[in-house]
N, C-alpha and C positions, 0 to 999 in steps of 0.2 A: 396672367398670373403664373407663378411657377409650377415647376415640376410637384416641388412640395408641397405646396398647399390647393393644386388641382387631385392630388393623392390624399387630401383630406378625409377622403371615405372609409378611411380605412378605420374610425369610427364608427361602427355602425350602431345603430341606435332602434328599438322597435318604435318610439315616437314619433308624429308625425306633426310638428311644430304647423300647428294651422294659421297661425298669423304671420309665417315665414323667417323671421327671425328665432335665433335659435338664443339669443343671451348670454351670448358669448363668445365663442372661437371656432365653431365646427361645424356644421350640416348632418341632420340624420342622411344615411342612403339606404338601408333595406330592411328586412326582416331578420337579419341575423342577429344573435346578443352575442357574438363573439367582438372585441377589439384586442389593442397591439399588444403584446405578451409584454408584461413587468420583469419578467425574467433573464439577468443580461446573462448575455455567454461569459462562457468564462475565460478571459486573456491568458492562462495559464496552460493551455491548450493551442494557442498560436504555434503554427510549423514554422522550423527554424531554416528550411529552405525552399526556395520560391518554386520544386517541383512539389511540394507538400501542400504550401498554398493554394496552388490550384484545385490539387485534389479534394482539399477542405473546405472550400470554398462557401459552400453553400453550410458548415456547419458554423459560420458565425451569425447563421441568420435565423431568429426567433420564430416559434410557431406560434400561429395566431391562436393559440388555446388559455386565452387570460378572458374568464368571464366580465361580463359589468358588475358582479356581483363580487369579484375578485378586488374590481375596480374601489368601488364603494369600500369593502372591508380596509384595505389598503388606507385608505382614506380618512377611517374613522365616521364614517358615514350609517348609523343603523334605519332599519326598514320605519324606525316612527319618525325620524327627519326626514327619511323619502317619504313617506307619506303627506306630514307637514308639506313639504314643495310640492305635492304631487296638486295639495288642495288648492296652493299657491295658483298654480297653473293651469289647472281646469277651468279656475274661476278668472282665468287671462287669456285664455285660448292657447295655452302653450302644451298643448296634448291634441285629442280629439277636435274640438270645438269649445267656445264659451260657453261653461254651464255642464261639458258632456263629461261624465265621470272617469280615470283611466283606472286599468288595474295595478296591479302593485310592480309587476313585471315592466309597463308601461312606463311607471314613474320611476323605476331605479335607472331605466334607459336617461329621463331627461337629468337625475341627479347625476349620473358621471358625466354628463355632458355639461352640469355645474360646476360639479370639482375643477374642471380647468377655469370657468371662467371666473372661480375663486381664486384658483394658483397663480391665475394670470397677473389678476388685479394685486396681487399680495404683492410680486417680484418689479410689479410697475409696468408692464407690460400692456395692460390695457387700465384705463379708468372708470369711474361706474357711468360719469358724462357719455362715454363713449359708446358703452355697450348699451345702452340707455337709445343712444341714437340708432346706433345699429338694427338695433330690434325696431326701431322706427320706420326706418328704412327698411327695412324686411317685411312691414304690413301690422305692426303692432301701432295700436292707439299710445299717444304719450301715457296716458291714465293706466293702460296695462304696464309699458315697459318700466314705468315706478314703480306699479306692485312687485311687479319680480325683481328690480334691482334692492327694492327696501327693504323685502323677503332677504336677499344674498347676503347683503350687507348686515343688516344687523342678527339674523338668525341663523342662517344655513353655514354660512363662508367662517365666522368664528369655531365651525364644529370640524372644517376640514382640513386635517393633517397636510404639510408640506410633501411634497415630490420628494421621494427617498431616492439619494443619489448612493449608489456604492463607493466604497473606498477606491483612491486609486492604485491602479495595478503597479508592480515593477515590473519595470520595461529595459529591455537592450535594444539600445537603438544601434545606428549605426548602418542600416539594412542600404538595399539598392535604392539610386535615384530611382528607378522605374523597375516595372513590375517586368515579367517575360513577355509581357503582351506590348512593352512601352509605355502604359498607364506610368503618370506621374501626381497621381492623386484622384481626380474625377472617375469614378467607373473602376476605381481599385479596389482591393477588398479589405479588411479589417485588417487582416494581418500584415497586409504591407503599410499600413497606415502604424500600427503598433509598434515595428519595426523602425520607423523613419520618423515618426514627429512624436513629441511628447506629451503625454496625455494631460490636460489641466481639465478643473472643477468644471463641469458644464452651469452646475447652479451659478459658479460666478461670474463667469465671462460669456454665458452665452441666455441665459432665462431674461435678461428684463428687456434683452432685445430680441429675439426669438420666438419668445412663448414658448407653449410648454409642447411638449413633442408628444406624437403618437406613439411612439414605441419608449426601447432604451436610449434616453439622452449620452450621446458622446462627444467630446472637445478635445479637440486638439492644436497644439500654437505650432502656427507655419510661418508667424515673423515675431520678431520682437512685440512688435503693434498690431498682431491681428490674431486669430483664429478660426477655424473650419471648425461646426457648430454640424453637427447630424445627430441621425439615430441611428442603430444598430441596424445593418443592411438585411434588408427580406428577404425571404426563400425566392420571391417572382423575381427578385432582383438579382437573385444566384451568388447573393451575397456580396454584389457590390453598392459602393457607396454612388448613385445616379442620380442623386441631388441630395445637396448641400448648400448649407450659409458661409458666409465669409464675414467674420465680422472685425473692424477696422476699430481699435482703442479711441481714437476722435477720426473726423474725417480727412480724407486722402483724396488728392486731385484723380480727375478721371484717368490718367496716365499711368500711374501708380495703383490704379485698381487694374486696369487693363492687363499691367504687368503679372501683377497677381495670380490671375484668373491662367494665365498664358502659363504661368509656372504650374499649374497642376492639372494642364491638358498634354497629348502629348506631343514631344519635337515636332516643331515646323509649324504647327497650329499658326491662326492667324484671324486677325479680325476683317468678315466678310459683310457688316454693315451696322449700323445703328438707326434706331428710331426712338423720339421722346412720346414719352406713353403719359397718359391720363387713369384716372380712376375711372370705371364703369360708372352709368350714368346713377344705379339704384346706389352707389356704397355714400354713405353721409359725410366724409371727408370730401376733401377738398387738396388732391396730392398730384404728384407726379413723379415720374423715375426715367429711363434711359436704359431701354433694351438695347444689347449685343449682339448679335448674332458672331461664331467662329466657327471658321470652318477648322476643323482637325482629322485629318485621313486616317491617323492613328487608331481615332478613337472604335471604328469597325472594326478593326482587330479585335482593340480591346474588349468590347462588347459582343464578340464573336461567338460568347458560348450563353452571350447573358438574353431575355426574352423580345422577342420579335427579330427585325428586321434592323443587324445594325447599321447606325448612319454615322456620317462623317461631319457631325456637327456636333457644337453647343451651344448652350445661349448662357447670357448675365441677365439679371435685372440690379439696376443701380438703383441705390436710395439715398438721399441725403440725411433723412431721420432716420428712414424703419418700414416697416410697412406690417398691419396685420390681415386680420381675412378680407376686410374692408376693401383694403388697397394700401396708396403711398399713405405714410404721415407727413406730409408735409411738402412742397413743391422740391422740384429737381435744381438742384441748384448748381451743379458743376462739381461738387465735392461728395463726393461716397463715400457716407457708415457702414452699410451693409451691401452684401450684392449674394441674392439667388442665383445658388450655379448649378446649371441642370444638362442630361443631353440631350439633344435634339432642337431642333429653330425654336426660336419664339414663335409663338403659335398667335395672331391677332383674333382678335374678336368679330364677332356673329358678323359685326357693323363693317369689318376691316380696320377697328382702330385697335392701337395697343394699349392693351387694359393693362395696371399697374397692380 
């Protein structure tokens, strides 16, 4: 799986989905009730030169201080519809246990963990088929994963407000192809990004293939026919962008994705191999995709100030549909919609295979 959606944690949720599926798009990880902050930076504070950048670096990136509580209000979500779902869920194993009562704290956790996979299903992003299977495939009985998808559908999902996108900024573009570090995209930071590609609607070109983001949704067009699809880069991340979607208007032979991907790693970059990947054995699709590995010497520079140990790699994941938490939608066909671009190898599975 990618960079992005193995950082799926960054949800955290106090619930403990005991039938394993979650009904929808995201995994509880701990006891925290903190998730990604609603609050985007502000682009009107971008440094207007690439010593500024640096310095600022880490100030385009959100604290984690947006409650689930923050979540829900946002949402239009109040504590008698999380209750409603909470009873939903007790009585499907999607809390505690089948039958074991949560508290209110409990249930507001699995409600914002709703809300997306309302926003999802609204943008077309996932279906109730699907999420229906999912939960099945996570350890829910068919007979639960209907009550909660029947519950979303016709009672919870009608009460939750759309993902509020901000207006877009004005921008001067114009800026360097590459950052001081040689980043030319991957592992850059927001403000080189603001400077060099033009901001467009994330709701429009990036939500129904996507899904809906942890944090703040940003888009931006790097071809005619495509766009780089993120969120607003994290403080661990030091504020740079360390993975990203690329998403292609229709599909693009694998050539033409390659190129892509090469354009916003830095000079010299190169591809160091390829493997066709499968879904993991538990996810309910039936898909495939076409991991990349690149090597880019560059990229250690780049990532020189950002956390851990940096490497001189990246990886693609190619898709010919899409892919959500599941895996691929749909087999690998030669042609790529989308492609997950992250740094560091593809990482394969427990098994040694490349899970999609």
């Amino acid at each position: 799986m990618s960079a992005r959606r193995t950082a799926a944690t960054a949800l955290l949720l106090l619930v403990t989905l005991t039938v394993g599926g979650c009904s929808g798009d995201s995994e509880p990880a701990d006891d925290s009730t903190d998730v990604t902050s609603s609050a985007p930076a502000d682009p009107s504070t971008a440094a207007d030169t690439e010593e500024t950048e640096d310095a600022d670096a880490s100030d385009d990136a959100p604290a984690d201080d947006t409650s689930i509580k923050d979540v829900l209000d946002a949402a239009g979500v109040d504590d008698d519809l999380v209750n409603r779902l909470g009873e939903v869920g007790d009585a499907n194993g999607y809390g505690l246990g089948v039958g074991v009562e949560t508290d209110l704290e409990q249930r507001r956790g699995l409600a914002a963990l709703q809300v997306d996979t309302c926003r999802n299903v609204a943008v077309g992003y996932r279906s109730w088929d699907g999420i229906q299977n999912s939960d099945v495939g996570g350890g829910a009985t068919e007979e639960q994963a209907a009550a909660m998808a029947d519950f979303l559908r016709t009672e919870y999902c009608p009460h939750v407000a759309p993902l509020k996108e901000g207006p877009l900024p004005e921008q001067t573009l114009g800026g360097p192809t590459e950052d001081e570090q040689g980043g030319r995209g991957l592992a850059t930071t927001r403000t080189w990004w603001e400077h060099r590609y033009q901001r467009v609607s994330w709701t429009k070109e990036c939500a129904a293939q996507t899904g809906q983001p942890l944090g703040d949704p940003l888009a931006y067009r790097i071809a005619r026919d495509a766009v780089m699809c993120a969120e607003v880069p994290r403080a661990q991340a030091k504020g740079r962008f360390v993975a990203v979607d690329v998403v292609f208007a229709s599909p693009v032979g694998a050539d033409r994705a390659g190129k892509t991907v090469l354009s916003l790693l830095p000079s010299g970059a190169s591809v160091s191999g390829e493997t066709e990947g499968t879904n993991p054995d538990w996810s309910p699709l039936d898909g495939g995709c076409l991991a990349v590995d690149f090597r880019a010497d560059g990229l250690a520079k780049v990532l020189a100030d950002g956390p851990g140990d940096p490497e001189p790699w990246a990886h693609g994941i190619y898709y010919s549909d899409g892919a959500t938490e599941d895996g691929a939608v749909g087999p690998y066909t030669g042609k790529v919609k989308q492609i997950l671009l992250g740094t560091g190898k593809n990482e394969p599975s427990a098994d040694g295979e490349t899970a999609c």
